[in-house]
Each structure stands twice: as structure tokens, then as C-alpha cells.
N, CA, C and O atoms as a MOPAC input file, in Angstrom:
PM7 MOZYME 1SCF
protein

 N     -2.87800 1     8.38100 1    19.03600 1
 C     -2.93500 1     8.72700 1    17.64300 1
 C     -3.87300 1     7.74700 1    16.93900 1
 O     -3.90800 1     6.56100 1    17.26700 1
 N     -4.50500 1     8.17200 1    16.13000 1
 C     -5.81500 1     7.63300 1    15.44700 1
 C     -5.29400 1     6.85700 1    14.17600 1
 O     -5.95400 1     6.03800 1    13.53600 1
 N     -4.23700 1     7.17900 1    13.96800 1
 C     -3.47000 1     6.52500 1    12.63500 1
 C     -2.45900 1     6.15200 1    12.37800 1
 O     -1.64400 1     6.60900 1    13.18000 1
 N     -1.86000 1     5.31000 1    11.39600 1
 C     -0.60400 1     4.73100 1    11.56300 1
 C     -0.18000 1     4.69000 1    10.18000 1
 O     -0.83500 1     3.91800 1     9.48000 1
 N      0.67800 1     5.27800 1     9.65600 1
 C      1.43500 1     5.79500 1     8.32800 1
 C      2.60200 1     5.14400 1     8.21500 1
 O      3.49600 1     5.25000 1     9.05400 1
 N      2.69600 1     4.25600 1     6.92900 1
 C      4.44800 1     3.91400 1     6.32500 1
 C      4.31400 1     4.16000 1     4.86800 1
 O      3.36200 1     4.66900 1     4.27500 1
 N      5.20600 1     3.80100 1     4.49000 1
 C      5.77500 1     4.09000 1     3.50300 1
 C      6.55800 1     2.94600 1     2.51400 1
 O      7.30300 1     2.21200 1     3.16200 1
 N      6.52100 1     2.73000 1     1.35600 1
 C      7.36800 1     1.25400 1     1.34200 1
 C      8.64800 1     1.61500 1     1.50900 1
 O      9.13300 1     0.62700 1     2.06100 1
 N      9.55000 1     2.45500 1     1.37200 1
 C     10.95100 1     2.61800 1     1.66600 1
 C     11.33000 1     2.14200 1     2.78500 1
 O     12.43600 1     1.60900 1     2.87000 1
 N     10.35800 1     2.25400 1     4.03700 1
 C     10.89700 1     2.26200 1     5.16300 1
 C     10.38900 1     0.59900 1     5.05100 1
 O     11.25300 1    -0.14500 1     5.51500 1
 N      9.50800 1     0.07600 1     4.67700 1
 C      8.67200 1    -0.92100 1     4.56200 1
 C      9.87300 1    -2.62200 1     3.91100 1
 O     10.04600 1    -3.66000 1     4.55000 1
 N     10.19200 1    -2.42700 1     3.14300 1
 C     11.10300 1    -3.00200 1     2.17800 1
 C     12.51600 1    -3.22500 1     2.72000 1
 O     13.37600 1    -3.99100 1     2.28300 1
 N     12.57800 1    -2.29200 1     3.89100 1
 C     13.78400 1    -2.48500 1     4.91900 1
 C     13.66100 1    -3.77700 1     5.82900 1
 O     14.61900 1    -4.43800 1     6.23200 1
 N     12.44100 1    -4.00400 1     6.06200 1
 C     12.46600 1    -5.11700 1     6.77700 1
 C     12.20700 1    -6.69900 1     6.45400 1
 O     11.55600 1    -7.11700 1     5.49700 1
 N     12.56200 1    -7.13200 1     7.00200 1
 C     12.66000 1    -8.67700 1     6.57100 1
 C     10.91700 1    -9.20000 1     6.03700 1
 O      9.79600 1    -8.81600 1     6.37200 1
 N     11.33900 1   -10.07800 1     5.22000 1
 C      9.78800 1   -10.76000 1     4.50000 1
 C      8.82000 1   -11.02200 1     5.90000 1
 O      7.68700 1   -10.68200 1     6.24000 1
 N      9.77500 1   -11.71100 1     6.42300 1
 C      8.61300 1   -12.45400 1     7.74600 1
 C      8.48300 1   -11.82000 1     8.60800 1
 O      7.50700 1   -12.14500 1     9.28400 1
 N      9.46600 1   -10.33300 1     9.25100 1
 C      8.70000 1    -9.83400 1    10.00200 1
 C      7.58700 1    -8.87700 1     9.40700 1
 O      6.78700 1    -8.41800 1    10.22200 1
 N      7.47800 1    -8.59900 1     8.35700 1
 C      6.92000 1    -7.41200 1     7.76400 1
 C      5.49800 1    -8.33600 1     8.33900 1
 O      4.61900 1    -7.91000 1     9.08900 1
 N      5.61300 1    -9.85100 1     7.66400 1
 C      4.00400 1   -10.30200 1     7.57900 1
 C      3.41300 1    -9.89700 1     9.06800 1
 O      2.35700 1    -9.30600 1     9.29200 1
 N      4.61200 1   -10.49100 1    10.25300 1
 C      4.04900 1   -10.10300 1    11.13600 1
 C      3.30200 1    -8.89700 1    11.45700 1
 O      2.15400 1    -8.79500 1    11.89000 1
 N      4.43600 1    -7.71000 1    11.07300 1
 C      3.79500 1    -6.36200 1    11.11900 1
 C      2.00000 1    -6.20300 1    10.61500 1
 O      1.04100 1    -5.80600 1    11.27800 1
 N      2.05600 1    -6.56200 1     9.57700 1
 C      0.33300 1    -6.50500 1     8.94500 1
 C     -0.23600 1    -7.68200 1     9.69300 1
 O     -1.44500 1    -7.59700 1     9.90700 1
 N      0.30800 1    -8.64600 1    10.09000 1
 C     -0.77700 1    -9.00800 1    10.66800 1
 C     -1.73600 1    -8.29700 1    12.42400 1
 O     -2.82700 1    -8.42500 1    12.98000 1
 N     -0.63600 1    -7.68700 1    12.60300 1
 C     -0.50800 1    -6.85900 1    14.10900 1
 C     -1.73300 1    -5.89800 1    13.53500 1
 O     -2.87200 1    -5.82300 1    13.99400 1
 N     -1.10600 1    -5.09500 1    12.25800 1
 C     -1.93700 1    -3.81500 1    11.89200 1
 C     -3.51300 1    -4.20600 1    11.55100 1
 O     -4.41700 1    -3.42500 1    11.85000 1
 N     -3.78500 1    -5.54600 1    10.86700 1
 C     -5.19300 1    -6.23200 1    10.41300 1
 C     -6.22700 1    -6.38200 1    12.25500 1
 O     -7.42900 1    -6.55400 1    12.45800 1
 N     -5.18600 1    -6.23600 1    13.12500 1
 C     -5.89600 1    -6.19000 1    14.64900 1
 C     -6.31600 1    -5.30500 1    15.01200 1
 O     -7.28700 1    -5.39400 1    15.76300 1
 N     -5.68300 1    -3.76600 1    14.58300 1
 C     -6.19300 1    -2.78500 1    15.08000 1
 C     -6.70400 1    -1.94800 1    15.07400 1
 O     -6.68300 1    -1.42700 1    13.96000 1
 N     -7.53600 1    -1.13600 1    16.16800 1
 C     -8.47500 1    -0.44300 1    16.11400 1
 C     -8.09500 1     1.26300 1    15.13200 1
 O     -8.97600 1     2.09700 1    14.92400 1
 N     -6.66800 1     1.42500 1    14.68700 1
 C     -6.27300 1     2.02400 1    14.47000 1
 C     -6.64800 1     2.19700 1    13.01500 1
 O     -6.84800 1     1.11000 1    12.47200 1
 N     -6.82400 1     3.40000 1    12.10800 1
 C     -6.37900 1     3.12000 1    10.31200 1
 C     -5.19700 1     3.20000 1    10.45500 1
 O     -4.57400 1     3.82900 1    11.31000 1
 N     -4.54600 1     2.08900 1     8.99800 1
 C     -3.14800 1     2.50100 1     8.81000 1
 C     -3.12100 1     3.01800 1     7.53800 1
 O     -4.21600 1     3.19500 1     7.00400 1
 N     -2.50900 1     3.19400 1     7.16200 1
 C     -2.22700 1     3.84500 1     5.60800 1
 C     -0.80400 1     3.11000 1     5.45600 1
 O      0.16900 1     3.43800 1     6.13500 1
 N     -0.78700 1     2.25400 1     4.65600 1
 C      0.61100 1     1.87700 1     3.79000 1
 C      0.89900 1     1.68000 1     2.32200 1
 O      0.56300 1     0.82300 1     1.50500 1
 N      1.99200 1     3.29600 1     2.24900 1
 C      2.05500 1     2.83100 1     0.33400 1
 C      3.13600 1     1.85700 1    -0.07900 1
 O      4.22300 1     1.63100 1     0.45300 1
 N      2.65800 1     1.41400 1    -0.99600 1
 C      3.60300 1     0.02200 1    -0.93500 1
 C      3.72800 1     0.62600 1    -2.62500 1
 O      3.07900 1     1.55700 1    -3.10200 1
 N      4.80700 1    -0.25400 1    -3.34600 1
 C      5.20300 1    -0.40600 1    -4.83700 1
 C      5.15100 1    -1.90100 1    -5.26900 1
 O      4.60800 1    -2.88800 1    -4.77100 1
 N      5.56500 1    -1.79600 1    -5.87100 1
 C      6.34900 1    -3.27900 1    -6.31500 1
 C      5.36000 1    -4.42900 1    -5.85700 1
 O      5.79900 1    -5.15600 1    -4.96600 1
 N      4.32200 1    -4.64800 1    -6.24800 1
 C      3.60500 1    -5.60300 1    -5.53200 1
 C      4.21300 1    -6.90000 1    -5.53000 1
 O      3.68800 1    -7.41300 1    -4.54300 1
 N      4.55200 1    -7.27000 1    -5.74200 1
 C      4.98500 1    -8.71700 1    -6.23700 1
 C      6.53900 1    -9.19100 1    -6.18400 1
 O      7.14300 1   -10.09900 1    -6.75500 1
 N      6.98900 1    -8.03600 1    -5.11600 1
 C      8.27200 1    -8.39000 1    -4.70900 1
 C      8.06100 1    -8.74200 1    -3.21200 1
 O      9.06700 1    -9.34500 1    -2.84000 1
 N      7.42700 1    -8.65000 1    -2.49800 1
 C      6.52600 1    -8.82400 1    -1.09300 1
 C      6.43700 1   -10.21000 1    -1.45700 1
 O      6.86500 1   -10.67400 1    -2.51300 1
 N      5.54400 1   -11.21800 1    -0.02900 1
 C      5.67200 1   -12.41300 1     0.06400 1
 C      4.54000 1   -12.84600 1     0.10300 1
 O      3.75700 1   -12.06400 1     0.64300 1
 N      3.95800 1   -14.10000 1    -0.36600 1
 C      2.66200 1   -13.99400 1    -0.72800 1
 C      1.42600 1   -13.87300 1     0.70300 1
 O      0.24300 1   -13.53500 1     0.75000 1
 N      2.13800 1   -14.20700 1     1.44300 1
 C      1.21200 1   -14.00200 1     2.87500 1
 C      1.02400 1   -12.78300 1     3.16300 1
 O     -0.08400 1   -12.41800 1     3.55800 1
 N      2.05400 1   -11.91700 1     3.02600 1
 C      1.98900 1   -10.31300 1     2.95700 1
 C      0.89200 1    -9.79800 1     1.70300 1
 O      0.20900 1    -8.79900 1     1.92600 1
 N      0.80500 1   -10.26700 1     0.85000 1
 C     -0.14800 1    -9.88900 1    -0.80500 1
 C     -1.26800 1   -10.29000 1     0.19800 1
 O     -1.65100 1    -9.30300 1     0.82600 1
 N     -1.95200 1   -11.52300 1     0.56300 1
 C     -3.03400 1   -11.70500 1     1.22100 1
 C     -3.49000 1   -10.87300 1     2.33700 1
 O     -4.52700 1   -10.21500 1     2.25600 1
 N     -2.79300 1   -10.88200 1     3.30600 1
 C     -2.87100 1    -9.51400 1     4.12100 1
 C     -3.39500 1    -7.99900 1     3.75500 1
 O     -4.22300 1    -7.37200 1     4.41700 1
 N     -2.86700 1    -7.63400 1     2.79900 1
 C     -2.79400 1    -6.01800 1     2.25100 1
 C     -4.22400 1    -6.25000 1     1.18200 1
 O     -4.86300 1    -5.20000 1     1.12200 1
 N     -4.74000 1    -7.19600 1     0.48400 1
 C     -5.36800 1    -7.39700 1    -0.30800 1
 C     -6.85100 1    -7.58800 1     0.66500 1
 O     -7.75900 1    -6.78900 1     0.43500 1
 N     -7.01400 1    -8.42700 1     1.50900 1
 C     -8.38700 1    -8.42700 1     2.30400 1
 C     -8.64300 1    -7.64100 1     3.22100 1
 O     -9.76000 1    -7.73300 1     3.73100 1
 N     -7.45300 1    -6.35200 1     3.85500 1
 C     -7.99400 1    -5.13200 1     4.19600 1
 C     -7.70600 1    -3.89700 1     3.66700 1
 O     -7.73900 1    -2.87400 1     4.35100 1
 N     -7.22000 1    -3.93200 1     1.63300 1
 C     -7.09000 1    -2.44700 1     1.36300 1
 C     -8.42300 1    -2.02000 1     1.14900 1
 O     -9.33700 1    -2.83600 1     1.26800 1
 N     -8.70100 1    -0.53900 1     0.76900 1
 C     -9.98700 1     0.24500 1     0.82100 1
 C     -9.43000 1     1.02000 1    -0.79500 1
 O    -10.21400 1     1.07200 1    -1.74300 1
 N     -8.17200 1     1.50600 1    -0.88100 1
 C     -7.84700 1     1.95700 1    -2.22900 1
 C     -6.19900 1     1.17000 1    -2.80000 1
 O     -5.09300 1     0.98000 1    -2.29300 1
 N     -6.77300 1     0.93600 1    -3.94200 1
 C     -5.37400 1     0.55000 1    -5.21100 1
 C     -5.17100 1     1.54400 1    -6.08400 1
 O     -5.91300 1     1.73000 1    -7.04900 1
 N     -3.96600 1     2.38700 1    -5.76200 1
 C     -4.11000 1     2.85300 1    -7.43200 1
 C     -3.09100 1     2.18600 1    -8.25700 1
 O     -2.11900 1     1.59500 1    -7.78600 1
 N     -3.43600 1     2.34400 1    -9.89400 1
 C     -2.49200 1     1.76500 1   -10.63500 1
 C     -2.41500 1     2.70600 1   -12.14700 1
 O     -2.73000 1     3.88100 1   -12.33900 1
 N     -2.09700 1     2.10500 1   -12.70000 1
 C     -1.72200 1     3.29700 1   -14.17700 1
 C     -3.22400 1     3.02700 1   -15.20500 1
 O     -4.01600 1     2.17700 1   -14.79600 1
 N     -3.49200 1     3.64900 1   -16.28800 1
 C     -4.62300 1     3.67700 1   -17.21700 1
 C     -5.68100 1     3.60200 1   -16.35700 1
 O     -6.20200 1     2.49600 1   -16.20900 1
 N     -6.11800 1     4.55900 1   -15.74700 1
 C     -7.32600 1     4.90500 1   -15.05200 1
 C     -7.52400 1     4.40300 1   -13.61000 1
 O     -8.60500 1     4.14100 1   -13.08300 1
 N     -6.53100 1     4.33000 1   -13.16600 1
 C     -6.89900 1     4.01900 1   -11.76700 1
 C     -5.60700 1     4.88000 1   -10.41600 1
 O     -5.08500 1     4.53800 1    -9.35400 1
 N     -5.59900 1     6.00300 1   -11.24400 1
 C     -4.65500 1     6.83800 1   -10.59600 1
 C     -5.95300 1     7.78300 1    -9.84900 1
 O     -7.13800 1     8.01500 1   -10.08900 1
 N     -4.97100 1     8.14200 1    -8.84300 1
 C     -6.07400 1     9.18700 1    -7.73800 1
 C     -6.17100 1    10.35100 1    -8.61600 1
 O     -5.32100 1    10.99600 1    -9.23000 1
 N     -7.56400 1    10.45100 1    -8.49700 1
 C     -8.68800 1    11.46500 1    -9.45800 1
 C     -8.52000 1    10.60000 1   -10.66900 1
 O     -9.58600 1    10.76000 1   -11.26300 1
 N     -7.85800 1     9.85500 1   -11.30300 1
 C     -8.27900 1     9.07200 1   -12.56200 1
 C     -7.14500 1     9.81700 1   -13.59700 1
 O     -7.46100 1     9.75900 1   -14.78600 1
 N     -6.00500 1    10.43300 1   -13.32200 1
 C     -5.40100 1    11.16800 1   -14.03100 1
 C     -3.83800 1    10.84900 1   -13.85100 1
 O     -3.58200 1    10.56400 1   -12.68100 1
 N     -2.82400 1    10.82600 1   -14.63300 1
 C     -1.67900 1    10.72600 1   -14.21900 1
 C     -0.96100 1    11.87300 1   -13.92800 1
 O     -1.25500 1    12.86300 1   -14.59900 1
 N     -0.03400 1    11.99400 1   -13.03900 1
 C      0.18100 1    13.38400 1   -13.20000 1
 C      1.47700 1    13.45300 1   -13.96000 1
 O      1.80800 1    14.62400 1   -14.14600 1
 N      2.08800 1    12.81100 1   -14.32400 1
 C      3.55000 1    12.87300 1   -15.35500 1
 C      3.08600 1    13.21700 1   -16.68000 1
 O      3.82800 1    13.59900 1   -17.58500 1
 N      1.86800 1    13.07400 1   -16.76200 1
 C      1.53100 1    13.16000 1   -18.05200 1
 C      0.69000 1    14.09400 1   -18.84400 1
 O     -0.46300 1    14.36900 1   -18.51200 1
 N      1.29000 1    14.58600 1   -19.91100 1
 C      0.24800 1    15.93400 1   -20.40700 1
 C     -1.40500 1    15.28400 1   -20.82400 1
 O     -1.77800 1    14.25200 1   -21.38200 1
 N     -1.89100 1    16.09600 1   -20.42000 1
 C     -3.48700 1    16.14300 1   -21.01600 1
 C     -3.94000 1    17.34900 1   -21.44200 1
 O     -3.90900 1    18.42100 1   -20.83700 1
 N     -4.48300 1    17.03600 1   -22.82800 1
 C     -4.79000 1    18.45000 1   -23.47700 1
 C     -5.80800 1    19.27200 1   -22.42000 1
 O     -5.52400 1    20.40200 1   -22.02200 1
 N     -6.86000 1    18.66100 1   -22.07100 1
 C     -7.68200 1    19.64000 1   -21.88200 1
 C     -7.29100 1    20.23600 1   -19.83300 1
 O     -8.23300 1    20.43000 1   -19.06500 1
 N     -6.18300 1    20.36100 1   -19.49500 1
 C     -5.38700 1    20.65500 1   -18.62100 1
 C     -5.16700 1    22.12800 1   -18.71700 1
 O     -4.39700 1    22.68900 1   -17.93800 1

């Protein structure tokens, strides 16, 4: 398999220090991973460093939602 998918639910289950381990395993491989994470800043800061020098996308709220739009939210010209 060409890819490797989590999720933070499943993510947040595991302990601070093994998680770092986990990303550091995933920063090795030849694989993409995709991990959505929340809560940035409930993670440990070795984990923030990790996820930060190999993400490719962040989204966040006021313009940095995928396509640039929120979707909870009305927009007139919708």
C-alpha cells in the first residue's frame, strides 16, 4: 500500500512518547501518510516539530479552509 492514513481519534489514544515515536518511523518512509490531527497544542512539542517539518497542507479557520471556504457557514453568493 502506497499510503498510510490516521486520524486524530485514533491518534490521541496513544501515549505522548509513543506517538513521537510513531512520526518519527512515518518521517522515514517511503510511504505518504496523511494524518488529521486537531488540537495542536495538546500534542508534545517533539511531536509539533515532527508534523511541522514534513506537513505539505494546514488548514485552519478565516481563509485557510480547503477551497478557502468554511463549510458550517452560510455564504451569500452560494
Amino acid at each position: 500500500m502506497p499510503v498510510v492514513v490516521h486520524d486524530s481519534f485514533m491518534l490521541k489514544q496513544i501515549e505522548d512518547h509513543v506517538l513521537e515515536k510513531v512520526l518519527e518511523l512515518y518521517s522515514h518512509t517511503n510511504k505518504q501518510v496523511f494524518i488529521a490531527m486537531d488540537k495542536q497544542g495538546s500534542y508534545t512539542k517533539r511531536a509539533a516539530e515532527l508534523l511541522q517539518t514534513t506537513e505539505v497542507l494546514q488548514l485552519s479557520p478565516e481563509g485557510n479552509e480547503l477551497f478557502g471556504r468554511s463549510w458550517n457557514v452560510l455564504h451569500e453568493d452560494a
